[in-house]
N, C-alpha and C positions, 0 to 999 in steps of 0.2 A: 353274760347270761349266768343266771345263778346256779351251780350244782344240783341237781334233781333226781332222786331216783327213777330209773327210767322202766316201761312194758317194752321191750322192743326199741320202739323208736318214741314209743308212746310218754309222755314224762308225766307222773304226778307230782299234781300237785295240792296244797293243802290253805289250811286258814293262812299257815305265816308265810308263803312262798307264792299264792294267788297274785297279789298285788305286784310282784316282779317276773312273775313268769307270763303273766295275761297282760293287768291293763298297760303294763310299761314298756312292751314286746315291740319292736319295732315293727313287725308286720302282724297279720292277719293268724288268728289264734283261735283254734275249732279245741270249744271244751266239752269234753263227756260228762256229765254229770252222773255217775251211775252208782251203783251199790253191788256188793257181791252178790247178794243173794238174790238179785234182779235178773231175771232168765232171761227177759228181753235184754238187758245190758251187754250181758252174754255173748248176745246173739250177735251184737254188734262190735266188738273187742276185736276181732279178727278183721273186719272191714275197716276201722281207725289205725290197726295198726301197718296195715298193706299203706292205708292213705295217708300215713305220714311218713313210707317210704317215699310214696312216689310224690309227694309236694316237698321233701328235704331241702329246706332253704328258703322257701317259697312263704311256708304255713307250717305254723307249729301246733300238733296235738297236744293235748294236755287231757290228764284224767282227772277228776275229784269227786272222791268218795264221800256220797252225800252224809252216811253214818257216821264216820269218820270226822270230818268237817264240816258241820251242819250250818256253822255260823256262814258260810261262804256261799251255800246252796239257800240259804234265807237270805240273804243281800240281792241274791238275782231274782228271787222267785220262785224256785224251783219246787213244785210240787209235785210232778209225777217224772218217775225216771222208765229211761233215759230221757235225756232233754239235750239237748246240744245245740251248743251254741257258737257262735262266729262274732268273736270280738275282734275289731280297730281300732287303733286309736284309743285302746281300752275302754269300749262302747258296744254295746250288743250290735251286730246290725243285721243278723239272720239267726231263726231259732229252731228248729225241730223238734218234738216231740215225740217218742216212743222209737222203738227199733223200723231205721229206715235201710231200704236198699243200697247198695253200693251207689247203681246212678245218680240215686237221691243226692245222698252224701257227696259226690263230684261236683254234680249241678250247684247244690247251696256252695262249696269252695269255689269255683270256677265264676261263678258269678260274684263273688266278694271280689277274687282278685281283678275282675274286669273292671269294677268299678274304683278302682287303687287307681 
């Protein structure tokens, strides 16, 4: 795994580190797409970062900061933040949009990894 500055448990990531930290990831990888100035992003920083204690090993968080690294947030799509996503296999295959609840946020992981 590559070196990554980390939130917590949370790791960012960037235009040049996306490619080995997401799509190459051996397992299942919930990305935040956010922006600092994003109040809903905000909102939700503390519930990724609780959720990549407790899936340690399992699922990896990753952050990217849409300002920052635009070119990575236009490859997926990304037009409104937060957005998050649940890559395999470095493939999307669950998406949320805007600040979601805790349960929310379980259910979309919980169901990626059932279907592993």
């Amino acid at each position: 795994m590559t070196d990554a500055p980390t939130l917590g448990a949370v790791i960012e990531a960037g235009d040049s580190t996306f490619r080995d930290l997401v799509l190459e990831a051996s397992g299942p990888v919930l990305v935040d797409f956010s922006a600092a100035w994003c109040a809903p992003c905000r909102l939700v920083e503390p519930l990724l970062a609780e959720l990549a204690v407790t899936y340690r090993g399992r699922v990896r968080v990753v952050r990217v900061d849409t300002d920052a690294h635009p070119a990575t947030a236009a490859a997926f799509g990304v037009v409104s933040i937060p957005t998050l996503s649940v890559f395999s296999s470095g493939e999307v295959v669950r998406t949320a949009i805007g600040a979601r609840p805790k349960p929310e946020l379980v259910a979309l992981i919980e169901d990626v990894l059932a279907a592993r």
